[in-house]
Jmol script that loads the backbone (N, CA, C; Angstrom):
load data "model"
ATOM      1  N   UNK A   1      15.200   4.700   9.434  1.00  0.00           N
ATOM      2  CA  UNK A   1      14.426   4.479  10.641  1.00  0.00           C
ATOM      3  C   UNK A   1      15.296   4.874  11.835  1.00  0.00           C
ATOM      4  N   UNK A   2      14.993   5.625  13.054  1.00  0.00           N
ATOM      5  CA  UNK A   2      15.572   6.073  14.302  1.00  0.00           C
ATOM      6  C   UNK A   2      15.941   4.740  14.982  1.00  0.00           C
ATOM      7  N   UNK A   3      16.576   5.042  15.771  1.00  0.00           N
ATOM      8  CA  UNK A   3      17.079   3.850  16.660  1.00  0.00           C
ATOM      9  C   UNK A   3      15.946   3.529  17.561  1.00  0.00           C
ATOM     10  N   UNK A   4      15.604   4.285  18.019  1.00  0.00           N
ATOM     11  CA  UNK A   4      14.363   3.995  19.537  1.00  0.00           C
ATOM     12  C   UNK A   4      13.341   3.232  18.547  1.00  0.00           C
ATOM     13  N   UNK A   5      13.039   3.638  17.220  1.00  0.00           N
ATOM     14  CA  UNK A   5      11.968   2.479  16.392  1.00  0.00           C
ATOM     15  C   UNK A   5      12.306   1.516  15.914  1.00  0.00           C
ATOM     16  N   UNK A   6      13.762   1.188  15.787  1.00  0.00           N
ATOM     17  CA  UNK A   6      14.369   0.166  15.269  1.00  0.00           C
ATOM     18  C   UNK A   6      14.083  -0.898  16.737  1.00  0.00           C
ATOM     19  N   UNK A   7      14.426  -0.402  18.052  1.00  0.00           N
ATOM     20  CA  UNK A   7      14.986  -0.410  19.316  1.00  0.00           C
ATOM     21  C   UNK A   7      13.306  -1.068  19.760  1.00  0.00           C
ATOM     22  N   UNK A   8      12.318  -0.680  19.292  1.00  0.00           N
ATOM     23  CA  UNK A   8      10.649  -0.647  19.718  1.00  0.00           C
ATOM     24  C   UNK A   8      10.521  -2.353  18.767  1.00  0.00           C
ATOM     25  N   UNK A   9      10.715  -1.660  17.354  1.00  0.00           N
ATOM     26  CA  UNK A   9      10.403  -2.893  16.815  1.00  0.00           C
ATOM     27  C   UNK A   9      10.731  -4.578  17.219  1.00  0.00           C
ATOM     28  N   UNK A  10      12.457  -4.305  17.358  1.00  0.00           N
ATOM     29  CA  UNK A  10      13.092  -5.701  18.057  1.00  0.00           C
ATOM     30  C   UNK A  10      12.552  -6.151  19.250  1.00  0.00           C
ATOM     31  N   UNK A  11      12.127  -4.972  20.374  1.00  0.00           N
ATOM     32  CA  UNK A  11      11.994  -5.789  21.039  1.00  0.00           C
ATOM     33  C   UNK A  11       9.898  -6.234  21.131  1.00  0.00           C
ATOM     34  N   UNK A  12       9.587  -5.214  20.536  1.00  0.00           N
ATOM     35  CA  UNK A  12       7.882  -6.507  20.223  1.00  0.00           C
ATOM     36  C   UNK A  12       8.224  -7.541  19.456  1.00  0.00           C
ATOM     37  N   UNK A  13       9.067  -7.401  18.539  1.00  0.00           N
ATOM     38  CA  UNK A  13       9.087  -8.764  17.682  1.00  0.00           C
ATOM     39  C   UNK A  13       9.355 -10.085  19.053  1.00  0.00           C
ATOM     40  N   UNK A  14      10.759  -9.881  19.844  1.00  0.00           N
ATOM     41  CA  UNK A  14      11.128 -10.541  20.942  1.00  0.00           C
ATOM     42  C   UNK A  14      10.398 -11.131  22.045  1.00  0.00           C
ATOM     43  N   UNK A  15       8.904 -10.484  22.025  1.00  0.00           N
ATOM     44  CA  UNK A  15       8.686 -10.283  23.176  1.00  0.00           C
ATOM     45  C   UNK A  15       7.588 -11.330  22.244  1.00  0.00           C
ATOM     46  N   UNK A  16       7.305 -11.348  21.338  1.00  0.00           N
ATOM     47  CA  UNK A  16       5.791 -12.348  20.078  1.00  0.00           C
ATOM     48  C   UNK A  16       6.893 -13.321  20.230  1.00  0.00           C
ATOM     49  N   UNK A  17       7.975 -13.654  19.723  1.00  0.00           N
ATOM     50  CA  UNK A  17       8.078 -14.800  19.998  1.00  0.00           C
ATOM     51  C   UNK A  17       8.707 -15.487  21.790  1.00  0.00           C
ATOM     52  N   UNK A  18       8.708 -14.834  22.124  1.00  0.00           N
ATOM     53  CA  UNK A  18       8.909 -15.516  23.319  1.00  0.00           C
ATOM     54  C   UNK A  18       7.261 -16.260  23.989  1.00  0.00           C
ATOM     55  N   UNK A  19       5.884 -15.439  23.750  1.00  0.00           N
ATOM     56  CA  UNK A  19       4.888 -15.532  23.645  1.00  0.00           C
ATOM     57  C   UNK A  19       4.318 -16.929  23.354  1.00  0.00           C
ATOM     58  N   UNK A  20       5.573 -17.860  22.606  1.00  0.00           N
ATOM     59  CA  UNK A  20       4.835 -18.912  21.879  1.00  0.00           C
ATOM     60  C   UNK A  20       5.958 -20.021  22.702  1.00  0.00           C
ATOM     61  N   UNK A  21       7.074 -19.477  23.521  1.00  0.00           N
ATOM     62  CA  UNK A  21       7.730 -20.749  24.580  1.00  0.00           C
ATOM     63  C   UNK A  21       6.155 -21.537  25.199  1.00  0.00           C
ATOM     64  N   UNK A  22       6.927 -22.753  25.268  1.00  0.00           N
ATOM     65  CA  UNK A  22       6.410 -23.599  25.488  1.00  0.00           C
ATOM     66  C   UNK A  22       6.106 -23.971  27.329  1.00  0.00           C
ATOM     67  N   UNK A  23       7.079 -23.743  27.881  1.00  0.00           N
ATOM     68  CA  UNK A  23       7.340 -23.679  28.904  1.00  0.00           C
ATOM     69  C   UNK A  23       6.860 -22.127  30.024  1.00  0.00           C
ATOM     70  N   UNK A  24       6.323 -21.797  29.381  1.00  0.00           N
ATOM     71  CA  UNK A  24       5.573 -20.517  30.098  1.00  0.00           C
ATOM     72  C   UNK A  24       4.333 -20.776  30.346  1.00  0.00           C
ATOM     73  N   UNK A  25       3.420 -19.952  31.271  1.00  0.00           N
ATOM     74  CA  UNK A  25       1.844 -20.625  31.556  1.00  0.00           C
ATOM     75  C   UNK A  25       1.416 -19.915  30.175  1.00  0.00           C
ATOM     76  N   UNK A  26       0.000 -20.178  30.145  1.00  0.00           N
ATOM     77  CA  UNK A  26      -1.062 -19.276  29.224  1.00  0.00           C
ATOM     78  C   UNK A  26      -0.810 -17.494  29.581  1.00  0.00           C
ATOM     79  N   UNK A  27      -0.779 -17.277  30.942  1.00  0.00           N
ATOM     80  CA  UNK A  27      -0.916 -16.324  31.211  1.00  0.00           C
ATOM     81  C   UNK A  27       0.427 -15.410  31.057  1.00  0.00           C
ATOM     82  N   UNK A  28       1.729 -15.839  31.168  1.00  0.00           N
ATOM     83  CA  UNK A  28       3.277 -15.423  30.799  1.00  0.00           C
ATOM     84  C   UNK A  28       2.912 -15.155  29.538  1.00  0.00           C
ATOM     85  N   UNK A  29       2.805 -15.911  28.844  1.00  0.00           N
ATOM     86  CA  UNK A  29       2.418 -15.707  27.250  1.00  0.00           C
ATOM     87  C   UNK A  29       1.115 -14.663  26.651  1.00  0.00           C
ATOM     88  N   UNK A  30       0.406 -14.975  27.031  1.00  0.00           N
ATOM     89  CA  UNK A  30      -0.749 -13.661  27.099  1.00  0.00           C
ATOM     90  C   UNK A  30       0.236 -12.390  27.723  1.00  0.00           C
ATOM     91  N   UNK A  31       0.764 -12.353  28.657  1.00  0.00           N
ATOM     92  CA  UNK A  31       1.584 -10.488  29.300  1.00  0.00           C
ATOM     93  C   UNK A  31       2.834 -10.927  27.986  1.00  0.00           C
ATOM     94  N   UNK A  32       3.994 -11.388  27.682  1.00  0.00           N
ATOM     95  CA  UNK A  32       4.622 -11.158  26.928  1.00  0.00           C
ATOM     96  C   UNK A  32       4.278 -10.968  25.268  1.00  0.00           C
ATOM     97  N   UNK A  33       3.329 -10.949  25.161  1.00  0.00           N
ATOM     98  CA  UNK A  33       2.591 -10.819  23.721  1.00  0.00           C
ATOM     99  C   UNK A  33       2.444  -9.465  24.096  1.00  0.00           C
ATOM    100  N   UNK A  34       1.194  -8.956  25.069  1.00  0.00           N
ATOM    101  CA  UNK A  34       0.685  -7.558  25.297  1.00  0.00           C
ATOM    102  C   UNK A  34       1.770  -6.544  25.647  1.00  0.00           C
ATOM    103  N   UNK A  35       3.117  -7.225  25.949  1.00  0.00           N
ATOM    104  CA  UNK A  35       3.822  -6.359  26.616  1.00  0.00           C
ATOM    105  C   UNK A  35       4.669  -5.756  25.473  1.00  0.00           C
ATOM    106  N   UNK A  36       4.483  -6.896  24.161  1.00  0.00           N
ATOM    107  CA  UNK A  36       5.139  -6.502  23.042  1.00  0.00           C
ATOM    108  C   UNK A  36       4.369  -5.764  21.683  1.00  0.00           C
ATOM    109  N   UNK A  37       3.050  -6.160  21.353  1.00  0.00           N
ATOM    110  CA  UNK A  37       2.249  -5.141  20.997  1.00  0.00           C
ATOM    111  C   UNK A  37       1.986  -3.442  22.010  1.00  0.00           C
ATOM    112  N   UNK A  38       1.982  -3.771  22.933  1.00  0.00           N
ATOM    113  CA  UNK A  38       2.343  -2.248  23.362  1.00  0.00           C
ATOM    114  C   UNK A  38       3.228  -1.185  23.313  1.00  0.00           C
ATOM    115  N   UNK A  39       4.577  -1.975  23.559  1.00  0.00           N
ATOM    116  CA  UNK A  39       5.394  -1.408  22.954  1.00  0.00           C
ATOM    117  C   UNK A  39       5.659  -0.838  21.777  1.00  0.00           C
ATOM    118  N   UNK A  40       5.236  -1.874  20.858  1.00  0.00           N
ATOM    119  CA  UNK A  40       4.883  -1.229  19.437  1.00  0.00           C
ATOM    120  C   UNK A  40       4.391  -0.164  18.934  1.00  0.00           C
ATOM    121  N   UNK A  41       2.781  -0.551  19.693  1.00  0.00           N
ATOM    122  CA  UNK A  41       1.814   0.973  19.557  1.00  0.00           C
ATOM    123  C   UNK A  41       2.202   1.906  19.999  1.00  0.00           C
ATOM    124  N   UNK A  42       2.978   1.587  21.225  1.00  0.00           N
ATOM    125  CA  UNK A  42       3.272   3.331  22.038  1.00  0.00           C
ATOM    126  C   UNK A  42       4.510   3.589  21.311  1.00  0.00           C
ATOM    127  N   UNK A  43       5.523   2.951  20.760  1.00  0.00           N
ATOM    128  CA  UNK A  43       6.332   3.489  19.823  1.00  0.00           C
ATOM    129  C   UNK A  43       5.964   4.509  18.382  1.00  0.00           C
ATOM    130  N   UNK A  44       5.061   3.871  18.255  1.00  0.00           N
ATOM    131  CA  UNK A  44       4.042   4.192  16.586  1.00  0.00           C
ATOM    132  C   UNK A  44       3.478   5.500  16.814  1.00  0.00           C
ATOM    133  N   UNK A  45       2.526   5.774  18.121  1.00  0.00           N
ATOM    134  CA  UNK A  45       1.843   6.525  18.166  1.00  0.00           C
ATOM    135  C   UNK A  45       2.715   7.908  19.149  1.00  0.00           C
ATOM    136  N   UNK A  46       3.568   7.809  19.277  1.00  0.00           N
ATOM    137  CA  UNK A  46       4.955   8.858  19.672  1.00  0.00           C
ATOM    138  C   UNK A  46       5.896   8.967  19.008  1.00  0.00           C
ATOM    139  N   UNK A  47       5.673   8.283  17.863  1.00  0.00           N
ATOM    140  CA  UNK A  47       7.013   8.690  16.690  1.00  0.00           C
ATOM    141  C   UNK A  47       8.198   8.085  17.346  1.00  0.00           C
ATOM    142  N   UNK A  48       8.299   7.086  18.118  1.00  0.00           N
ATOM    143  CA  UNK A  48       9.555   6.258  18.733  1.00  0.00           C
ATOM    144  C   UNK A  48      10.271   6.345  19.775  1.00  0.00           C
ATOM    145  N   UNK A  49       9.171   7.279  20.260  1.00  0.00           N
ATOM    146  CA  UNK A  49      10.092   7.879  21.822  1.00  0.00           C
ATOM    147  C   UNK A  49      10.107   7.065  22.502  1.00  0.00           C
ATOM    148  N   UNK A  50      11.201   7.003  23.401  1.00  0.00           N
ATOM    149  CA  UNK A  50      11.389   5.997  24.563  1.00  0.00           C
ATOM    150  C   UNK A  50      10.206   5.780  25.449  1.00  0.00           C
ATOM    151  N   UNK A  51      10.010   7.032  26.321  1.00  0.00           N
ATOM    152  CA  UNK A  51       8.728   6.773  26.800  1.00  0.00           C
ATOM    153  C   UNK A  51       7.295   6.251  26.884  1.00  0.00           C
ATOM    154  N   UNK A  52       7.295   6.601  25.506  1.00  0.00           N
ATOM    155  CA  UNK A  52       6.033   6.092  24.685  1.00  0.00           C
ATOM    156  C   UNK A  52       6.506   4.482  25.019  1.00  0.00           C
ATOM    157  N   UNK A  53       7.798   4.082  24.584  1.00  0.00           N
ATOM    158  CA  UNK A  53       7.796   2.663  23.856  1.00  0.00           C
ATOM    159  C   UNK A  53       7.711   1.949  25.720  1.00  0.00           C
ATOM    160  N   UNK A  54       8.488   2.223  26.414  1.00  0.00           N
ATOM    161  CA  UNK A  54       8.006   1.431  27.706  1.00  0.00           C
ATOM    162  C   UNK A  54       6.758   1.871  28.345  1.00  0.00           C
ATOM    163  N   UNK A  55       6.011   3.110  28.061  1.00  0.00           N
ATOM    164  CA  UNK A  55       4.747   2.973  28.762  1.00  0.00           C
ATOM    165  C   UNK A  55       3.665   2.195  27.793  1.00  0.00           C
ATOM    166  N   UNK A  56       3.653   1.810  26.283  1.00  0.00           N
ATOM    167  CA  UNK A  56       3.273   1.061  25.766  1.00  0.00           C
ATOM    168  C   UNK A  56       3.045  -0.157  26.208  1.00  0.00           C
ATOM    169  N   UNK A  57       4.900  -0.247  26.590  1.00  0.00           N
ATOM    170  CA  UNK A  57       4.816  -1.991  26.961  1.00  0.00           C
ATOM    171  C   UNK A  57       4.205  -2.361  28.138  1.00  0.00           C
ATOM    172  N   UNK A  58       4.618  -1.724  29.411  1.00  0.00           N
ATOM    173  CA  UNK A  58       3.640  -1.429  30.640  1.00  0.00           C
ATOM    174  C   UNK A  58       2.316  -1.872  30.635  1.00  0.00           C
ATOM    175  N   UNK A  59       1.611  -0.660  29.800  1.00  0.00           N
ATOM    176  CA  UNK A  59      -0.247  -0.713  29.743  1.00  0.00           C
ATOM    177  C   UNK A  59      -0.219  -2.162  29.108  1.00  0.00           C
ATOM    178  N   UNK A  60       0.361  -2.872  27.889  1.00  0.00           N
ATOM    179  CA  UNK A  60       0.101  -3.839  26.772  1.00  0.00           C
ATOM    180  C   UNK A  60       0.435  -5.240  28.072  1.00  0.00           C
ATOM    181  N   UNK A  61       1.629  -4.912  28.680  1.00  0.00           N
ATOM    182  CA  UNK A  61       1.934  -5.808  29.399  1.00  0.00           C
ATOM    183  C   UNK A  61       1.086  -6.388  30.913  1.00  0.00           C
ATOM    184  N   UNK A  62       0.335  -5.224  31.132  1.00  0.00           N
ATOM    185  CA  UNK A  62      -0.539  -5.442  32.383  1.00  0.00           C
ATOM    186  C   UNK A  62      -1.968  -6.011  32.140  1.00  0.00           C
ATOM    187  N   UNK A  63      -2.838  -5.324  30.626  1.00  0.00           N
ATOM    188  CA  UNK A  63      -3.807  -5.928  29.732  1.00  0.00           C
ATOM    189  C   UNK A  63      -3.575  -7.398  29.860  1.00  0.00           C
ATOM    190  N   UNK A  64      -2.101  -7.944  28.981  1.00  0.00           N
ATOM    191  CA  UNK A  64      -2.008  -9.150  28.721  1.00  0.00           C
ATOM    192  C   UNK A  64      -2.135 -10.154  30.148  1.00  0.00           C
ATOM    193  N   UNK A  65      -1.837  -9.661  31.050  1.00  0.00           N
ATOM    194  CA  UNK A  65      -1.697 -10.248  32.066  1.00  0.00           C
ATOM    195  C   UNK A  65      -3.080 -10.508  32.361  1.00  0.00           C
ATOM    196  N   UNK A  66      -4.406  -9.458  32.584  1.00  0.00           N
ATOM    197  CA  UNK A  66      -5.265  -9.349  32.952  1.00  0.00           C
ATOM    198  C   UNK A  66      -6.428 -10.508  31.743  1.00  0.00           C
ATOM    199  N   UNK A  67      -5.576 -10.864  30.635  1.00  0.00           N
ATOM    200  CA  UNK A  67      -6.666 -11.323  29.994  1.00  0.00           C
ATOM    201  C   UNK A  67      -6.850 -12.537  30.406  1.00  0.00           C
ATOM    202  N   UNK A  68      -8.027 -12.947  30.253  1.00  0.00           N
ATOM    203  CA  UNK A  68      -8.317 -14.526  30.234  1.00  0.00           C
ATOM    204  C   UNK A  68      -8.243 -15.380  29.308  1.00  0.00           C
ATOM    205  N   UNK A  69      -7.899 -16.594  29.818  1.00  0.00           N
ATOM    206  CA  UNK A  69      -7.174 -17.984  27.995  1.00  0.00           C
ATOM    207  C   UNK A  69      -8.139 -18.657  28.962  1.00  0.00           C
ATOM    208  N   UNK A  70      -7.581 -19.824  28.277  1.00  0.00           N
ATOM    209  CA  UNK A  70      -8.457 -21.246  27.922  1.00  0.00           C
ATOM    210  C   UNK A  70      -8.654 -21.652  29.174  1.00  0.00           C
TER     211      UNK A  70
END
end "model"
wireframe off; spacefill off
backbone 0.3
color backbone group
């Protein structure tokens, strides 16, 4: 595996569990989830390029923000 996908993976994994602190609103947690599935996808779907992996996190991270919880 390349570094930038190794580099993509750690940090969505990082970014899901930070998602589940306790001490964050609904809405911190909703953008750090999206910000880490994005990353992912835009890693996945660029074969691991850097770019891909922060404009992933970006779009995933601004979604998450935008969604609505409880």
């Amino acid at each position: 595996m390349r570094t930038m996908q190794k580099f993509a993976y750690s940090a969505a994994t990082a970014a899901l569990l930070l998602g589940g602190c306790a001490g964050m609103s609904h809405r911190d947690q909703n953008t750090a989830v999206g910000a880490g599935v994005g990353a992912l996808g835009g890693a996945i779907l660029t074969g691991g390029s850097a770019a891909g992996t922060i404009g992933g996190a970006a779009v995933g991270g601004i979604i998450g923000h935008e969604v609505r919880g409880h």
